[in-house]
C-alpha positions in Angstrom: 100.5 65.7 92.9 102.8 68.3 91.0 104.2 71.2 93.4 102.9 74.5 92.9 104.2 76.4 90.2 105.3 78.9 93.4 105.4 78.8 96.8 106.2 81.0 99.7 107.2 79.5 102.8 107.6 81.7 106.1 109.2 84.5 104.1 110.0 87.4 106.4 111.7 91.0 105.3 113.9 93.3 106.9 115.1 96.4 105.8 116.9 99.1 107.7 115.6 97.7 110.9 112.1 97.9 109.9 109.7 94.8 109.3 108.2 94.9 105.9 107.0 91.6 105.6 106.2 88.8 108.2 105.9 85.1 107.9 104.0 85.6 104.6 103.0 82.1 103.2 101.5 81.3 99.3 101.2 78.8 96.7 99.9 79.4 93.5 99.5 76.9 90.9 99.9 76.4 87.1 97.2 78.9 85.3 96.5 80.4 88.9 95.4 83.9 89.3 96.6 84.7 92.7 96.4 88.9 94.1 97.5 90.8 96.6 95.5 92.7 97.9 95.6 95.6 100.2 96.6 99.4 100.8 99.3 100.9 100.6 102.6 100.5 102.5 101.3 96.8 103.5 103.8 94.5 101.5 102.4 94.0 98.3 105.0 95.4 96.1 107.9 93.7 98.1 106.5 90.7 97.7 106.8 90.8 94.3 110.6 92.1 94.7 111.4 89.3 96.7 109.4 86.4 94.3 111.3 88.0 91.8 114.6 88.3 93.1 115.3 92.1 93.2 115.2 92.0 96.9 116.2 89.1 99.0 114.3 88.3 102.3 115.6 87.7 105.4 114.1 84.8 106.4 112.2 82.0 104.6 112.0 79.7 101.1 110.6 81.0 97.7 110.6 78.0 95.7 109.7 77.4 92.0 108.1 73.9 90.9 109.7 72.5 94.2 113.2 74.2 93.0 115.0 76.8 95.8 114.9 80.3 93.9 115.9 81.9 97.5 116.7 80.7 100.8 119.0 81.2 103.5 122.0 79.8 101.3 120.3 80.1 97.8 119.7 83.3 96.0 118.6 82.6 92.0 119.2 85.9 90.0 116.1 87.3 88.3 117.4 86.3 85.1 117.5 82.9 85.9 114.1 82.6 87.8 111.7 82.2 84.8 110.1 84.8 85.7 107.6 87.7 83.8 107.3 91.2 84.9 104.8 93.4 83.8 104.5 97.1 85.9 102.1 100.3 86.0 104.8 102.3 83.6 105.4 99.5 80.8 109.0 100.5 80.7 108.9 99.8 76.8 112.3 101.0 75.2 111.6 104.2 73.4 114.0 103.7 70.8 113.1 99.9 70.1 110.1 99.0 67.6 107.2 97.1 69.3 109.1 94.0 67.5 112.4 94.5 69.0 110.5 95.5 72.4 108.8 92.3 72.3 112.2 90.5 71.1 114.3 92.1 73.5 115.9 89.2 75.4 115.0 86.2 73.6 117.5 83.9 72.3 117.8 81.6 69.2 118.0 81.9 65.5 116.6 85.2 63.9 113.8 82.9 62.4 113.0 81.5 65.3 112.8 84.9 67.3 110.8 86.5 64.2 108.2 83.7 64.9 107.7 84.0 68.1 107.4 87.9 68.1 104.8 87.5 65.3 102.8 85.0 67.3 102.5 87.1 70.3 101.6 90.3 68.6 98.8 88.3 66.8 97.9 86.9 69.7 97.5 90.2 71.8 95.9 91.9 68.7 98.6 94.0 67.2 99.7 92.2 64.3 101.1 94.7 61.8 102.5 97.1 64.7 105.6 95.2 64.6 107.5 98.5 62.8 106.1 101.2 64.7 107.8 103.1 67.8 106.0 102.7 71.2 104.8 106.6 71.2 103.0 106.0 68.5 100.7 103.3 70.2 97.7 104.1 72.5 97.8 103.3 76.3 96.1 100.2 76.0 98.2 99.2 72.9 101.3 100.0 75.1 100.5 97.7 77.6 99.6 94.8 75.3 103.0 95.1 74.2 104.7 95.0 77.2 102.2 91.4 78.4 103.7 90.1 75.3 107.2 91.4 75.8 107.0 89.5 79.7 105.5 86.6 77.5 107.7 86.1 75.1 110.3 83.5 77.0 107.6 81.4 78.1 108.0 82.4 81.9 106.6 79.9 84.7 105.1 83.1 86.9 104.1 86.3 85.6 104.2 88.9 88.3 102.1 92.4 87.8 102.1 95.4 89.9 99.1 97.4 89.4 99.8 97.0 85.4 96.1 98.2 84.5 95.9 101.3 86.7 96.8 103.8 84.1 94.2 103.2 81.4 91.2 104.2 81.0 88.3 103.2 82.3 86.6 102.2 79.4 89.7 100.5 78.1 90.4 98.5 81.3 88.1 96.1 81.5 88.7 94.3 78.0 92.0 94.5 78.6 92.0 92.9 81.9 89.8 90.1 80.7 92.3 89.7 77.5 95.3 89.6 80.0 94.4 86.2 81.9 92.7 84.6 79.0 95.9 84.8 77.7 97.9 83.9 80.5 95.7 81.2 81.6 95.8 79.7 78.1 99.6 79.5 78.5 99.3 78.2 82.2 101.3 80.7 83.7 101.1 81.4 87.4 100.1 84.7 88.1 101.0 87.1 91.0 99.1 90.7 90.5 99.2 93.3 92.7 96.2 95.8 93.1 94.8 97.9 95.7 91.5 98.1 93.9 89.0 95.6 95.1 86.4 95.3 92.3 89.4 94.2 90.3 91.1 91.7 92.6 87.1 90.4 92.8 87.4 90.0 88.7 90.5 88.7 88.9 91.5 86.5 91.1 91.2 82.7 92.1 92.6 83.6 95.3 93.0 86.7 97.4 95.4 87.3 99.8 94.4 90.2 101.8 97.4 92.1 103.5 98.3 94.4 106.0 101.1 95.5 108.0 103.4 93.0 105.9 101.4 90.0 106.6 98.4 88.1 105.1 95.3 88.4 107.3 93.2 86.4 104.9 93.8 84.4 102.1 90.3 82.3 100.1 88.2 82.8 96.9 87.1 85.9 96.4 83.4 85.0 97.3 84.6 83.6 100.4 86.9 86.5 101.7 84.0 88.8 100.8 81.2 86.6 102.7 83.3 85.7 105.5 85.5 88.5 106.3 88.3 87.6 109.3 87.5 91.5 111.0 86.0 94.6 110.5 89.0 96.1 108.5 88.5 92.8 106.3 84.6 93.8 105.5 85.6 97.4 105.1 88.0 97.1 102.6 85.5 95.3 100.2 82.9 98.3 100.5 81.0 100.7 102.6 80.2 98.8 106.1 77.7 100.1 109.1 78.7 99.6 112.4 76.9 99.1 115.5 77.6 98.3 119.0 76.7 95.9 122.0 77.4 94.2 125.2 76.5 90.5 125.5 74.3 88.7 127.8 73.6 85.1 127.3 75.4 84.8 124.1 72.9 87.2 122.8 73.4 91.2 122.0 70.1 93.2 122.2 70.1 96.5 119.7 67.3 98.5 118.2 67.5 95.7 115.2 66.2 92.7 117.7 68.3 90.3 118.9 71.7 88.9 117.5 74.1 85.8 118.3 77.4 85.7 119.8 78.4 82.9 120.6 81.3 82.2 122.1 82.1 85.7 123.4 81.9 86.3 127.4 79.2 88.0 128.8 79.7 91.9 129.1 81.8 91.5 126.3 81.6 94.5 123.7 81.1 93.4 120.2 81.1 95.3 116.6 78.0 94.2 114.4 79.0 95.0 110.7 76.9 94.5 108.1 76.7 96.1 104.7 74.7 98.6 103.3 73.0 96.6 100.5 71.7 94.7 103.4 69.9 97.2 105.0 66.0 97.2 103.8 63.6 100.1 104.4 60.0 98.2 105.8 57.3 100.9 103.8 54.3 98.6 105.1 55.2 98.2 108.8 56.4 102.0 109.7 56.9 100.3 113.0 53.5 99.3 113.2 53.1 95.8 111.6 53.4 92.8 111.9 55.6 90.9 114.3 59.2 90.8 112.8 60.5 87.8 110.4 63.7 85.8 112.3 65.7 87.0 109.1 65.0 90.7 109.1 64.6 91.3 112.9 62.9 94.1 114.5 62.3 97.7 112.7 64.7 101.2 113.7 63.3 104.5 112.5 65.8 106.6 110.9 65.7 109.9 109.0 67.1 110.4 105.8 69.9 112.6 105.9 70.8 112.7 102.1 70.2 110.4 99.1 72.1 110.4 95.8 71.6 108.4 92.9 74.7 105.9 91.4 73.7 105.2 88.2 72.2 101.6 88.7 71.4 102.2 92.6 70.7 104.6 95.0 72.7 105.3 98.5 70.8 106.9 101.1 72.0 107.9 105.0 69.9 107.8 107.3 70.3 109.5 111.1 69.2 107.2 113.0 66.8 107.6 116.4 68.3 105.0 118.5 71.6 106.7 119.1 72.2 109.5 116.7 74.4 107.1 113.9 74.5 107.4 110.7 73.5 104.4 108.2 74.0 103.9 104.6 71.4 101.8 103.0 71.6 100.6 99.1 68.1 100.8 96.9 67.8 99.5 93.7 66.9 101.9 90.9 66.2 105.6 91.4 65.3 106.6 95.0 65.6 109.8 96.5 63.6 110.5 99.3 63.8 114.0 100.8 66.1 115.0 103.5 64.4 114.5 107.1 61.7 111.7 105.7 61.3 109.2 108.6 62.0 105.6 107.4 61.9 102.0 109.1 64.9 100.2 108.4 65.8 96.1 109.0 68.9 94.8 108.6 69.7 91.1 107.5 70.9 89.3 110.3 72.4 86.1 108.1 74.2 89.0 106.3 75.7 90.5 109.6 79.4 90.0 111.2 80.1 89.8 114.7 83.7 90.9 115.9 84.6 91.0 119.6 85.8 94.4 120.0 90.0 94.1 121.2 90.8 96.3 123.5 
């Protein structure tokens, strides 16, 4: 079995007496889409640094293909990692043509440089652009040119730190998806960077959540999303509800019927999280029906707060009875009930998390 294209290995950071990153472990593989994900000031970024060798960590193995790019006794230039960097700004050379941009670096015969500048440019869509100056080009043109600029020596990893994040919306999109097709078709390991979750979810084979320079979480997206480690986890993926218990039994009673919880003590306080597209308002029962399903659980009255429609879905809040809380609920399609309506809601209960609350 090959070794991944790169892997991380116990790779701690230290600057100025402050921990930036700790014990932070990946491996990514040939054609791999692996981001980072989290907010800001978690670690992202000097990952990055550190995989590409502007920044050297203080503890730890980054290795390449099984080679030592940076270890206690080994530090690789970037210039000799194989490498690709691709960043928010593009960094283009303003007085270079989108040829000599893309060119910038290589080495070889003029011939042989000529044909590989041409390729790339027809490749990312901009034959015939070779002769104009970077200003000249639209945002999404810019940054084509700088993916084939970080292409153009055939690196082994291609890192990207939040490269899409100035374009526009419309653009972004098409752009993204042209990106890793690209990538992927020349089996490049990829490291992006993003604090955007929709786009790590589009992106990514893996997802390594961070925070506070570590990795809480690392899976496919579906599986990070569906199986968050904590509350922060399930947050960070979309809006969340949150309510509260004490166990008995292995069992929590709230307004919502019963829920499991096993394995935590009894008198234990627990979080149940649950999302608001999993929240369903019961028009036929109004707390009056029949006998609750095992799936939904029992009915809570709640009265709508506000609604506002999303363009594909509607969010409404609810207050609810039971202890005064506030609820977000999803609803398909236009649906705006007016303020103080009363409303039974039911919550999934295969679509719940239960987190022991640390004290």
């Amino acid at each position: 079995m090959p070794a991944p294209r790169l892997e991380l290995t116990d790779v701690s950071a230290r600057f100025d007496g402050r921990d930036v990153l700790h014990r932070v472990n990946l491996s990514v593989g040939a054609g791999e889409v692996l981001c980072l994900l989290g907010p800001s000031g978690c670690g992202k970024s000097t990952t990055l640094r550190v995989v590409a060798g502007i920044e050297r960590q203080s503890e730890g193995v980054v290795r390449a293909e099984g080679e030592v790019l940076s270890d206690a006794d080994v530090h690789l230039p970037p210039e000799a990692r194989g490498v690709g960097l691709i960043f928010q700004d593009f960094a283009l050379f303003p007085h270079l043509s989108v040829a000599k941009n893309v060119g910038f670096g290589l080495r070889g015969s003029g011939v042989d440089v000529k044909a590989r500048v041409g390729e790339l440019l027809e490749r990312v869509d901009l034959a015939g652009y070779g002769d104009k100056a970077p200003h000249m080009l639209s945002g999404g043109e810019q940054q084509r040119v700088a993916l084939a600029r970080a292409m153009a020596p055939r690196p082994r990893i291609m890192l990207m730190d939040e490269p899409f994040s100035g374009l526009d919306n419309r653009l972004r999109d098409g752009i993204r998806d042209e990106t890793l097709a690209l990538l992927k078709e020349e089996g490049t390991a990829v490291v992006l960077v993003t604090h955007e979750p929709e786009e790590a979810m589009r992106m990514a084979d893996q997802i390594a959540l961070m925070r506070d320079g570590g990795i809480v979480q690392i899976g496919a997206p579906y599986n990070i999303y569906a199986n968050p480690c904590d509350r922060d986890a399930a947050a960070f993926f979309s809006d969340i509800n949150v309510i509260r218990g004490k166990v008995q039994g292995a069992l929590i009673d709230t307004a919502f019927g019963q829920f499991l919880a096993p394995g935590v003590p009894d008198g234990g306080e627990v979080e149940i999280v649950f999302r608001p597209q999993h929240v369903g308002i019961d028009f036929d029962r109004g707390g009056k029906g029949p006998n609750p399903t095992p799936q939904q659980g029992a009915a809570a009255r709640g009265l709508v707060e506000r609604a506002r429609f999303m363009g594909h879905e509607s969010l409404v809040e609810f207050r609810m009875d039971f202890d005064g809380s506030l609820l977000k609920a999803t609803v398909p399609n236009v649906f705006l009930p007016a303020p103080g309506t009363p409303l039974w809601l039911t919550v999934r209960r295969d679509r719940c998390f239960v987190f022991p609350i640390r004290r």
